[in-house]
C-alpha positions in Angstrom: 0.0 0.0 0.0 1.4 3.3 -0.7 0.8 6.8 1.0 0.2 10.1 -0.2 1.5 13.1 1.4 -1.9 15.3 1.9 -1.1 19.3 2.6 -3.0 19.6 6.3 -5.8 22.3 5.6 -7.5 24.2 8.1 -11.2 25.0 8.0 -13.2 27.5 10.5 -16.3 28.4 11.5 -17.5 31.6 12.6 -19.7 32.0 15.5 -22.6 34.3 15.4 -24.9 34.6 18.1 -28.8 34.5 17.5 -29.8 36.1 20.6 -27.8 39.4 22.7 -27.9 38.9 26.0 -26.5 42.2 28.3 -23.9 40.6 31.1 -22.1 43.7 32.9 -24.2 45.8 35.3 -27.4 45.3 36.9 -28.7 43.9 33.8 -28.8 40.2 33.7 -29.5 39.7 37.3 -32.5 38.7 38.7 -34.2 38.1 42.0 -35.7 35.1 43.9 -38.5 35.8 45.9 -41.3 33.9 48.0 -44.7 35.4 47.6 -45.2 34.6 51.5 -47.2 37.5 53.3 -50.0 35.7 54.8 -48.0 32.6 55.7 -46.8 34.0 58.6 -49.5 33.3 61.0 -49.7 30.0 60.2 -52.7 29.9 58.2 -53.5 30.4 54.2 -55.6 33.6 54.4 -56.4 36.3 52.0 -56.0 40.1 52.7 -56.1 43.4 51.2 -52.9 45.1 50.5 -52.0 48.8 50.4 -49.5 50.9 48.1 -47.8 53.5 50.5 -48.2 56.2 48.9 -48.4 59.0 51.5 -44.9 58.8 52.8 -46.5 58.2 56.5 -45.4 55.3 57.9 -47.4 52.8 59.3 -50.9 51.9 57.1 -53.4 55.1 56.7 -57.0 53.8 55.7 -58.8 57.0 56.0 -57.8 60.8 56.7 -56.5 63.5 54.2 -54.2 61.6 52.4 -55.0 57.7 53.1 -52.9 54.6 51.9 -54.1 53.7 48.3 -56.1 50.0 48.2 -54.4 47.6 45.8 -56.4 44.9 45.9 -57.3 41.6 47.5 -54.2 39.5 48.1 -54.0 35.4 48.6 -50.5 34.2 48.9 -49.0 31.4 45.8 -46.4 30.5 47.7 -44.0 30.8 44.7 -40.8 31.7 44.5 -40.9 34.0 41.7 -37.6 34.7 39.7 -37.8 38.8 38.5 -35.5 40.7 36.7 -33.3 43.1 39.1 -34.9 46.4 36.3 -38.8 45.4 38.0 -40.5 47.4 39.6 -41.1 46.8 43.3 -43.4 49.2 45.2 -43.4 49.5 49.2 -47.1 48.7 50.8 -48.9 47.0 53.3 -50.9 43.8 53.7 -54.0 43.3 56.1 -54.8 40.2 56.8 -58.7 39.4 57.0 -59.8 36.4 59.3 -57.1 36.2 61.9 -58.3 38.0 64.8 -54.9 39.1 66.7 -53.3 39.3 62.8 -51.9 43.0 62.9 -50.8 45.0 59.3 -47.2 44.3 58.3 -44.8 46.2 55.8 -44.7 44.1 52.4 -42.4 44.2 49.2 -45.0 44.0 45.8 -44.6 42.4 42.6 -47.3 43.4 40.2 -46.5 39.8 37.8 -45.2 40.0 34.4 -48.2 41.8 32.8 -48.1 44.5 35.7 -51.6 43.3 36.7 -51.3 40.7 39.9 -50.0 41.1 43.3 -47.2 39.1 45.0 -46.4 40.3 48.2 -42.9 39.0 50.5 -42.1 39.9 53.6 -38.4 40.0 53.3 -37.8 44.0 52.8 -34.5 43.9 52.1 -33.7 43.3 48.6 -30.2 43.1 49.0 -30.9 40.0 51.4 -33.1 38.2 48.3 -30.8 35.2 46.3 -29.8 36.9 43.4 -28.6 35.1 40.2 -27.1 36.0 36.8 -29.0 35.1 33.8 
């Protein structure tokens, strides 16, 4: 059997991304957060929940310049993965049903369509698991 010498050629693809996806900054990163307000007394109950929008603390139902009613609340219990650009508005949840249930401070989610309410109890955003996407 004989060989032939064959001249080694070198062939190359070029790569060229279908999608652009941002990595540097606070784009790309997103939030984990369980939609948890009611669960703390132990119980699966519905509320209303408040936007603070009087820059009073504390919940303001009535008066000159009251607390503006969101809506009725019931807890999904999900853990909801948001981009780090959402918005998420300061308010208040009132539990209805529980009778020594007092009005606590909640973070809001309005959903992907702006139209729902998820509500956690963890304030602190920079304490929320935080992942790059």
């Amino acid at each position: 059997m004989k060989r032939e010498y064959v001249t080694p050629m070198m062939i190359g693809e070029r790569f060229s991304p279908n999608e652009y996806i941002a990595a540097c900054g606070e784009s790309g990163t997103t939030y984990k957060f369980v939609c948890d307000a009611q669960r703390k007394w132990g119980a699966n109950l519905g509320g209303i929940v408040y936007l603070e929008t009087n820059g009073v603390d504390g919940l303001q139902r009535s008066g000159s310049n009251p607390d503006s009613p969101l809506g009725l609340y019931h807890s999904c219990s999900a853990t909801h993965i948001v981009e780090s650009t959402s918005e998420f508005l300061d308010g208040y949840f009132e539990p209805t049903g529980v009778i020594d249930a007092r009005v606590r401070k909640v973070v809001i989610w309005r959903g992907e369509d702006g139209q729902n309410i998820h509500c956690t109890t963890k304030l602190n955003k920079t304490d929320w698991e935080t992942a790059k996407s």
